[in-house]
N, C-alpha and C positions, 0 to 999 in steps of 0.2 A: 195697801201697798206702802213700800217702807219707802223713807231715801237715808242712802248711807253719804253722807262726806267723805270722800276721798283724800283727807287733805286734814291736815291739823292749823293749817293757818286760821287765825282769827279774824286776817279781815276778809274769806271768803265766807264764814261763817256769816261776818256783818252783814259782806253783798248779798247773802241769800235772804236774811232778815230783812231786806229791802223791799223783796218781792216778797213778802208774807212769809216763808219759809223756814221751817227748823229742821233740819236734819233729825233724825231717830237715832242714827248713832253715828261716829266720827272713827274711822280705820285710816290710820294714815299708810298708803303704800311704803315698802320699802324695797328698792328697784335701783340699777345703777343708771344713773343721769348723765353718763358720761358722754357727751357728744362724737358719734362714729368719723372717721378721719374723713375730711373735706366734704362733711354733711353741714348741709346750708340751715338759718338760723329758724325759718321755719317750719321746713320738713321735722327736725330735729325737737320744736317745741309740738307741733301734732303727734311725734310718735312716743314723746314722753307722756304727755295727756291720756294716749291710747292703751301706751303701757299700763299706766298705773292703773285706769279703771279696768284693767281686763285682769292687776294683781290682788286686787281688794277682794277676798271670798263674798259672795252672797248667797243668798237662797232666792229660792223660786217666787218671790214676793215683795223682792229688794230691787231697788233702782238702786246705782253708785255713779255720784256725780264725781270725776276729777278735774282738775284743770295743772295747766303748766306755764307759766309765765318767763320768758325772757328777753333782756335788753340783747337787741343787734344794731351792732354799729358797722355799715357795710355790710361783710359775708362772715363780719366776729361774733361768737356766742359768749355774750355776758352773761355768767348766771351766778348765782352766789358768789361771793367773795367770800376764799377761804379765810382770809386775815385781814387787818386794816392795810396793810402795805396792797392789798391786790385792790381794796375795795379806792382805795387812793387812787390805783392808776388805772381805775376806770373812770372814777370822778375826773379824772384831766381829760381823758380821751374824749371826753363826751363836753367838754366844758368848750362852752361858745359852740356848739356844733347841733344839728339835729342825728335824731338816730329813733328806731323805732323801735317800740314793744310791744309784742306777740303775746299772746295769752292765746294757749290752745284750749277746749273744753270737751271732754268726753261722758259720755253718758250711755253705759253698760247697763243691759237689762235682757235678761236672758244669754243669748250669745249672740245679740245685737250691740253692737257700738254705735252710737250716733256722734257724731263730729263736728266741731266747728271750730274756725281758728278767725281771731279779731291782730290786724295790724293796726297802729296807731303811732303817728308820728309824734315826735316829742322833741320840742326845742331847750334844749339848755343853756343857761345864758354865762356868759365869761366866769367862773369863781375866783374871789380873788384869796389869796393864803390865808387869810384869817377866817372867810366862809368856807375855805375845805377844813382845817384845822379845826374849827368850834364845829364842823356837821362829823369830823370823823371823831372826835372826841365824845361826842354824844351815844356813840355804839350804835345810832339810828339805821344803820347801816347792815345790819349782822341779819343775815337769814334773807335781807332781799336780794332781787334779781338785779345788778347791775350796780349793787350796793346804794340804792335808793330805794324809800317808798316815795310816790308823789302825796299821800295823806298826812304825811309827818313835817318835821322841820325841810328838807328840800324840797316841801313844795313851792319855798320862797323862790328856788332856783330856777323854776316851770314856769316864763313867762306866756308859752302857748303849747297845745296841743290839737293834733287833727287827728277827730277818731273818738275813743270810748273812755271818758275818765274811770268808768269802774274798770274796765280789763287791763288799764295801768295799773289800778289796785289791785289786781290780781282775777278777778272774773265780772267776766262780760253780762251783767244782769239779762239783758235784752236777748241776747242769743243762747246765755242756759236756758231764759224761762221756754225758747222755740223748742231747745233738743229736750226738754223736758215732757214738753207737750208731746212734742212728737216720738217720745218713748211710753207714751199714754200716763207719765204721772200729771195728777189733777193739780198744776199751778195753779190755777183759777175757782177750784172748787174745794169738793170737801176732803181732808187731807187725811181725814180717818180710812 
């Protein structure tokens, strides 16, 4: 049995290397992420997760792991920041505030989905101008969900969290290796 990555991110690649795993091959979906009008922050990351592993082709012998990751603050869906001006006034919004991040996980194998969705609370501590300035100047910011990774420079920013450090990184080790298992790929054994 294969597994496909759903996902071109590198550090869900890392998460998986965590748990022994290599993907066989890496298809990234390409799917509109556009959140449906006054659909709430984690319906919206489960059905993107859902999406993508049901748009990734396989064969009869392939698992595809997706996942979808975003910041919600309240009932807002922060997801990429098209530019540094958007990725800035999310940094404010969230600055001195708690807000959570969802990371959905899907795992497609035949015309089974298996599901799982991780919340995780995340406190962010005051920024003052020259910490948004030197973190938005470093581009560190481009391609994540809420315009943060917690791995990189604003983890200075993360004085706590309640919940999963990896599915702030983007996937939940603990709860793919479950929907793995329970799509019958061998986490635990032999991966040929």
């Amino acid at each position: 049995m294969k597994l496909i990555l759903g996902s071109g991110s590198p550090r869900r690649k890392e998460l998986l290397a965590q748990i022994g795993l290599t993907p066989d091959d890496i298809r990234s979906p390409d799917i509109d992420e556009t959140p449906l009008k006054g659909e709430l922050p984690r319906p919206y990351c489960a059905r993107m997760a859902r999406e993508k592993a049901q748009a990734v082709p396989r064969k009869s012998d392939e698992i595809v792991l997706c996942a979808d990751t975003t910041v919600a603050l309240g009932r807002r869906v922060m997801g990429k920041p098209r530019d540094e001006k958007e990725a800035a006034e999310f940094l404010l919004a969230m600055s001195g505030r708690r807000h959570k991040v969802i990371t959905a996980v899907a795992v497609a194998r035949g015309d089974l989905v298996y599901e799982a969705d991780v919340v995780t609370v995340v406190k962010m501590k005051r920024l003052s101008d020259i910490e948004l300035n030197t973190y938005l100047a470093s581009n560190d910011w481009q391609g994540k969900a809420g315009g943060y990774g917690i791995q990189g420079l604003a983890g200075a920013f993360i004085p706590w969290i309640q919940g999963s450090y990896s599915a702030v990184m983007g996937l939940p080790v603990a709860e793919t290796a479950t929907l793995l298992t329970a799509a019958g790929y061998p986490v635990y054994g032999d991966h040929t």
